[in-house]
C-alpha positions in Angstrom: 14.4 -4.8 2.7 17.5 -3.8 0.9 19.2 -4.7 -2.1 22.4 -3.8 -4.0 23.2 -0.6 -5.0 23.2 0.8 -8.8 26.2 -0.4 -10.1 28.9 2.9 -10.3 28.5 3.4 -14.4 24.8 4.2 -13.5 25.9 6.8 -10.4 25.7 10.5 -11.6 28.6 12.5 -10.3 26.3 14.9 -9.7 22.9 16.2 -8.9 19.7 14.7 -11.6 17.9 17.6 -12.6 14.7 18.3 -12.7 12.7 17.7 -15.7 12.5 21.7 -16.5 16.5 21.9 -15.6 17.4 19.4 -17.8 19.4 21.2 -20.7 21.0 20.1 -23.8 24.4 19.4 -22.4 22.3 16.3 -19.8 20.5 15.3 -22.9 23.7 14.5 -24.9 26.0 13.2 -22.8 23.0 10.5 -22.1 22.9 10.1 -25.6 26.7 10.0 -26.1 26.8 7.0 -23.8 24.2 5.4 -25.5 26.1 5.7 -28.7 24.5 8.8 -30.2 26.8 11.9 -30.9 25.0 14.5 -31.0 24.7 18.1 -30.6 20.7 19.3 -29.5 20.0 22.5 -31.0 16.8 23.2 -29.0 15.0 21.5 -26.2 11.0 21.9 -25.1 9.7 19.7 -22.1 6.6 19.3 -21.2 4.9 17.3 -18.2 3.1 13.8 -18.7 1.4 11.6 -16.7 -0.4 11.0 -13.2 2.4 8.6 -11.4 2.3 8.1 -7.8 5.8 7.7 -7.3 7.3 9.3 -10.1 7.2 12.0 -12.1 7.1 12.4 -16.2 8.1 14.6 -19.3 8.2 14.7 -23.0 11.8 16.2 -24.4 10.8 17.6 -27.8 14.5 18.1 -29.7 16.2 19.2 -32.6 19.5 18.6 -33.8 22.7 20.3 -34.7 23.5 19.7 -38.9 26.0 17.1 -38.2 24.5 14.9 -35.7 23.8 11.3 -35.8 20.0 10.7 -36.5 18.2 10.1 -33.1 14.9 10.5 -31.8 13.1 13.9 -32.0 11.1 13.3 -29.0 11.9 11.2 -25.9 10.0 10.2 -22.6 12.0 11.2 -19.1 11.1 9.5 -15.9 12.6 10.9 -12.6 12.0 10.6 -9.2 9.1 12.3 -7.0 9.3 15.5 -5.5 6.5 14.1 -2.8 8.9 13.4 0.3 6.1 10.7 1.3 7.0 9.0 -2.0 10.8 9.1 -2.0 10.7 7.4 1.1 8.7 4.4 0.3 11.2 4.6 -3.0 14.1 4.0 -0.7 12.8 1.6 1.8 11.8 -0.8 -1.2 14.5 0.5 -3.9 12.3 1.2 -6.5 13.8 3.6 -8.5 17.0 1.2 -8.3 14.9 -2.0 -8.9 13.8 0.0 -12.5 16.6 1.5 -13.6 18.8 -1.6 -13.1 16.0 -3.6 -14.9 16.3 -1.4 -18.1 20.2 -1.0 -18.1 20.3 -5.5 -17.3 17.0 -7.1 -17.5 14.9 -5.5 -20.9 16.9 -6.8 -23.6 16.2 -10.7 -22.4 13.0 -10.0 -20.8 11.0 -10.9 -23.9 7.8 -8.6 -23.4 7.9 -5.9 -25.0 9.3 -2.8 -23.1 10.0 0.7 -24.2 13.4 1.3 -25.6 16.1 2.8 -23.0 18.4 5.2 -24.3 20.0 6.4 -21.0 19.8 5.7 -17.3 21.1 7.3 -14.4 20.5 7.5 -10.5 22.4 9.9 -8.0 24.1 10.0 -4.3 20.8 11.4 -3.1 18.6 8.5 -4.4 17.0 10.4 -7.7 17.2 9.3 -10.5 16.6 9.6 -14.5 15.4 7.2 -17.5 15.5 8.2 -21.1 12.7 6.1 -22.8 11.2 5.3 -26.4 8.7 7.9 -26.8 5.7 5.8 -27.8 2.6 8.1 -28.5 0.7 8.0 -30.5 0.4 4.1 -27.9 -2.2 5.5 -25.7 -1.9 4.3 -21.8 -4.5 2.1 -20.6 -6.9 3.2 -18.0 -7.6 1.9 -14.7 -11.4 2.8 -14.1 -12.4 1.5 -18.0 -10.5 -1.3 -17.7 -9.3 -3.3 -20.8 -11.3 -4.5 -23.8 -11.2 -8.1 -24.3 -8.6 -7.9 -27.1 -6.0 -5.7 -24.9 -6.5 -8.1 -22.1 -5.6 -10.8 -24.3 -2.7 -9.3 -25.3 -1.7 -8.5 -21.8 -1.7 -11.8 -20.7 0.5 -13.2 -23.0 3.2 -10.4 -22.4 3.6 -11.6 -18.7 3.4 -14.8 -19.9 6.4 -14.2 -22.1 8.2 -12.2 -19.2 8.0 -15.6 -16.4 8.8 -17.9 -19.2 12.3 -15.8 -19.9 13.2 -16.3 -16.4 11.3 -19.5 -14.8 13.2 -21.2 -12.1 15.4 -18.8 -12.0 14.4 -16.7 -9.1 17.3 -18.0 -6.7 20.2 -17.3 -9.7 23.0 -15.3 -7.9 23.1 -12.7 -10.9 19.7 -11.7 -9.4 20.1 -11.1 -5.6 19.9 -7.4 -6.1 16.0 -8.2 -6.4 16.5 -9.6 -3.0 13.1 -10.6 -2.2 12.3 -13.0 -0.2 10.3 -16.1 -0.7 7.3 -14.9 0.7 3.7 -14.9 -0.7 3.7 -11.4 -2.8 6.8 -9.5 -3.4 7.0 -6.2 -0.8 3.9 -7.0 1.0 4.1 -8.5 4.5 2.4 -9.4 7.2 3.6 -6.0 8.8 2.7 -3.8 5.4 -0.9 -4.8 5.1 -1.6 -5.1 9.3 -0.1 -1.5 9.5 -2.2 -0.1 6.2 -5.5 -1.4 7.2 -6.7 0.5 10.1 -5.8 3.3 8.4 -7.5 2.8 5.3 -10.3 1.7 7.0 -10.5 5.1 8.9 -9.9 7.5 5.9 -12.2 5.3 3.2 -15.1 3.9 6.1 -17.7 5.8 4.3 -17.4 4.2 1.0 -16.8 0.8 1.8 -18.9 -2.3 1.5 -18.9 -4.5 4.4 -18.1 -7.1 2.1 -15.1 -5.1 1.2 -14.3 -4.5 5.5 -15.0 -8.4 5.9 -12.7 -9.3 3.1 -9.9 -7.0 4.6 -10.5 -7.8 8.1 -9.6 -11.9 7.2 -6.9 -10.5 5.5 -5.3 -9.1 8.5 -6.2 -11.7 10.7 -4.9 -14.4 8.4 -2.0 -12.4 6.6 0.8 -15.2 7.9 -0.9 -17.9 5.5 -1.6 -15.9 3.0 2.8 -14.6 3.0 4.1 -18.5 3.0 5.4 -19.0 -0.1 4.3 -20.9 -2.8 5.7 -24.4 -4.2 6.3 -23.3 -7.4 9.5 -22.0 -9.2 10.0 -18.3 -8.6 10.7 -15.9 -11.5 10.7 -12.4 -12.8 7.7 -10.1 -11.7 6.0 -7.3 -12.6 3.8 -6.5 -9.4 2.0 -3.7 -10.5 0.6 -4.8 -13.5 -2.7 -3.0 -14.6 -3.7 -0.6 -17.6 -2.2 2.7 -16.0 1.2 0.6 -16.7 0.7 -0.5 -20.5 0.6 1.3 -23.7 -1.7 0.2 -26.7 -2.0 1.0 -30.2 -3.2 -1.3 -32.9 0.2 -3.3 -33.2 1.3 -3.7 -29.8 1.2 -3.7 -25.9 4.1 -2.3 -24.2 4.8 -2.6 -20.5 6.1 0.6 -18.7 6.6 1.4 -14.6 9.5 -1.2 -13.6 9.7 0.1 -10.3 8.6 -2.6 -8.6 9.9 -5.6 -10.5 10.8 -8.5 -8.1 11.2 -12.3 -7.7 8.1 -14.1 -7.2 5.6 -16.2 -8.4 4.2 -15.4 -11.9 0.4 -16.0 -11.6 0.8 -12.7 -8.8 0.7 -10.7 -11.9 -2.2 -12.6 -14.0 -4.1 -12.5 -10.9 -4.1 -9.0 -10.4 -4.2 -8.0 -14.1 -7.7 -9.7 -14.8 -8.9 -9.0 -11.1 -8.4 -5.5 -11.6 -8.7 -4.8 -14.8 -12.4 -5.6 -15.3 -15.3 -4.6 -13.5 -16.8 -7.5 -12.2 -19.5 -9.2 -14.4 -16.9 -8.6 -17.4 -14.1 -10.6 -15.8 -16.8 -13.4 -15.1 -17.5 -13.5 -18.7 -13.6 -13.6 -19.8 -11.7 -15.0 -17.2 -11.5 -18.9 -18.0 -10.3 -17.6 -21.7 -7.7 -15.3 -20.2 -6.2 -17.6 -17.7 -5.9 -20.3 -20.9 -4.1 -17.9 -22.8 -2.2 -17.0 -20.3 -0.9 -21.0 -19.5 -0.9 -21.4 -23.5 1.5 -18.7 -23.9 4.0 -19.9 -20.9 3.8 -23.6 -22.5 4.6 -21.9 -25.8 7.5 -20.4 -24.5 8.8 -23.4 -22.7 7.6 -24.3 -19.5 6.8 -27.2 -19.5 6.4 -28.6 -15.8 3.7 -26.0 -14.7 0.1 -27.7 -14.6 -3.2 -26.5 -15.2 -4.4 -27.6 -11.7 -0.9 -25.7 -10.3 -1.7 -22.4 -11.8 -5.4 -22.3 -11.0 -4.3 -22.5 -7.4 -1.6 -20.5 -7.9 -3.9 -17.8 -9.3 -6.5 -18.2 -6.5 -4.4 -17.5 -3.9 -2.8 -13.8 -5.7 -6.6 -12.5 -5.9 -5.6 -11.0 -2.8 -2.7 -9.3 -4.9 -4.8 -6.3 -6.0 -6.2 -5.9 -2.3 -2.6 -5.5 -1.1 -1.4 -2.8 -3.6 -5.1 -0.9 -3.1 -4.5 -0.6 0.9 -0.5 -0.7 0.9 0.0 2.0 -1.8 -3.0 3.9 -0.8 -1.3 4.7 2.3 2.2 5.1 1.5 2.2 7.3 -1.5 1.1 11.0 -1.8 -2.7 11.4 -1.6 -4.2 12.8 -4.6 -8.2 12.5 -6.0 -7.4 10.4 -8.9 -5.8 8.1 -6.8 -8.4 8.0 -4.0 -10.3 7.1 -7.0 -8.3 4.4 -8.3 -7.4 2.8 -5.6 -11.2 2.4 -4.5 -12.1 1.2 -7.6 -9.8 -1.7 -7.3 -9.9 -2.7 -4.0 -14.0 -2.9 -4.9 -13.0 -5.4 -7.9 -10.1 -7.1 -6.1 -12.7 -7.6 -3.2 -15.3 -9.3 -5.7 -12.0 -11.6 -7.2 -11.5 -13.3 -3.7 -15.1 -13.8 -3.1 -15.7 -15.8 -6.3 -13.3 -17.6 -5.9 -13.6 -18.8 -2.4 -10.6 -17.4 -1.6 -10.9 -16.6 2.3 -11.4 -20.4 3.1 -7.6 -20.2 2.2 -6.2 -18.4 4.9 -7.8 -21.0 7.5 -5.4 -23.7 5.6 
């Protein structure tokens, strides 16, 4: 897969520093293209966060008298030092894919995103975000799962994000998604097939054989589950879950754009309310969720998406979360958290297909 380079305003001349080199002179001339002139007067950074692919820093910062007001504490994202990671970053471009959704896609994207205020990527394939620093938003959490409420409010932000760009997954302005129409974004026949044995060999001891059945058909029938669907393709998420959301008592934001794509929207309701309840809570939920999920796209416009289209839609992406739980496990740096995490949803993702009958599907 390849896509489109950043385009050259994003390309640093040089080198993107590390989070503990960045220095004051980085920090403004970020700010300075984002309209801010300012001069920093001191600088603190701390690290943030448990990404797999990235990694994650407060900037605490004070300002010269003089300076225009700007924020006193900003987020920075930059790439992995894991060279595991930085290669599956390359081979799907996702630290272009999120730093060219920030500096073209955000501001008509309609869910609500953290604020950008500088974005940058380098010769060597690194690169640098400047984000809204959002706490005291705490980040949702994959192994609780979401509350009712949260979910509720999830739903309706990816609602809003397929509405702002249904049936427009073929636009020219967006070939540097370049995805093709397959069944989930990044995830082919080839992905999975290769993933699985090896999954299988590190994880055998704590699987269920309902979980080795479920994968097994999976890998057996993988080329009907990749055909694409007959629906309209749009703006995607793909990794849509708690760890990538931020709550507080007014809002949900939506963080990690890395692997935003072209695809089908019900890919990321699927795998939001497969994964983000254990299962006897999704049971109870689910029918509620997937209505205001439809209720929000109809409210935002789309008109010529059925009831009966989405529920089959939906049924086919509860193999979503199995995909990301195998795929990522195995192409990302191995750490205990994610061991963790990506047990925990393959175990929920496994109970998603079941009730829903969804193996029968990849005999079609």
């Amino acid at each position: 897969m390849t896509i489109a380079l950043a385009p050259a305003e994003l390309v640093a001349p040089h080198a993107i520093p590390r989070p503990e080199q960045v220095d004051a002179a980085w920090i403004e001339g970020l700010l300075a293209a984002a309209g801010y002139r300012v001069a920093v007067a001191s600088l603190d950074v701390a690290r943030i966060g448990t990404g797999q692919l990235g990694d994650t820093a407060r900037f605490r910062l004070s300002y010269a008298p003089g300076s225009d007001p700007a924020p006193a504490t900003l987020i920075g994202k930059f790439s992995s030092t894991d060279p595991t990671s930085r290669e599956v970053a390359a081979a799907w471009s996702l630290y272009t894919r999120e730093v060219r959704f920030y500096h073209e896609l955000a501001a008509d994207a309609r869910i609500a995103v953290p604020a950008c205020y500088g974005a940058q990527m380098d010769a060597d394939g690194g690169f640098a975000l400047l984000l809204e620093d959002l706490a005291p938003a705490a980040p949702g959490d994959q192994f609780k799962g979401l509350s009712d409420r949260n979910a509720m409010r999830a739903a309706r932000e990816a609602a809003r994000l397929h509405a702002a760009y249904w049936e427009r997954g073929e636009d020219d302005d967006f070939a540097w998604l370049a995805t093709a129409a397959q069944g989930q974004p990044f995830y082919t026949a080839d992905v999975f097939r290769g993933a699985w044995p090896g999954f299988r060999g590190r994880y055998d001891a704590m699987l269920s054989d309902d979980q080795r059945r479920v994968c097994d058909a999976l890998a057996e029938g993988y080329d009907v589950y990749d055909r694409p669907r007959p629906r309209p393709r749009c703006i995607t998420h793909n990794d849509y879950r708690p760890d990538n959301m931020l709550f507080d008592d007014d809002r949900l934001v939506v963080v990690d754009w890395q692997s935003v794509a072209l695809g089908c929207g019900a890919v990321d309701i699927a795998y939001l309310i497969g994964g983000g309840y254990a299962p006897d809570a999704r049971r109870a939920v689910e029918a509620q969720l997937m209505t205001a999920y439809l209720g929000e796209l109809q409210a935002q416009g789309v008109a010529d998406y059925s009831a009966e289209e989405f529920a089959a839609d939906y049924r086919h992406f509860t193999f979503a979360g199995i995909n990301v739980a195998v795929g990522a496990a195995m192409l990302v740096q191995r750490t205990e958290r994610g061991d963790q995490m990506f047990l925990t949803m393959l175990d929920r993702h496994v109970s998603h297909v079941l009730d829903h009958d969804a193996l029968s599907l990849l005999r079609e």
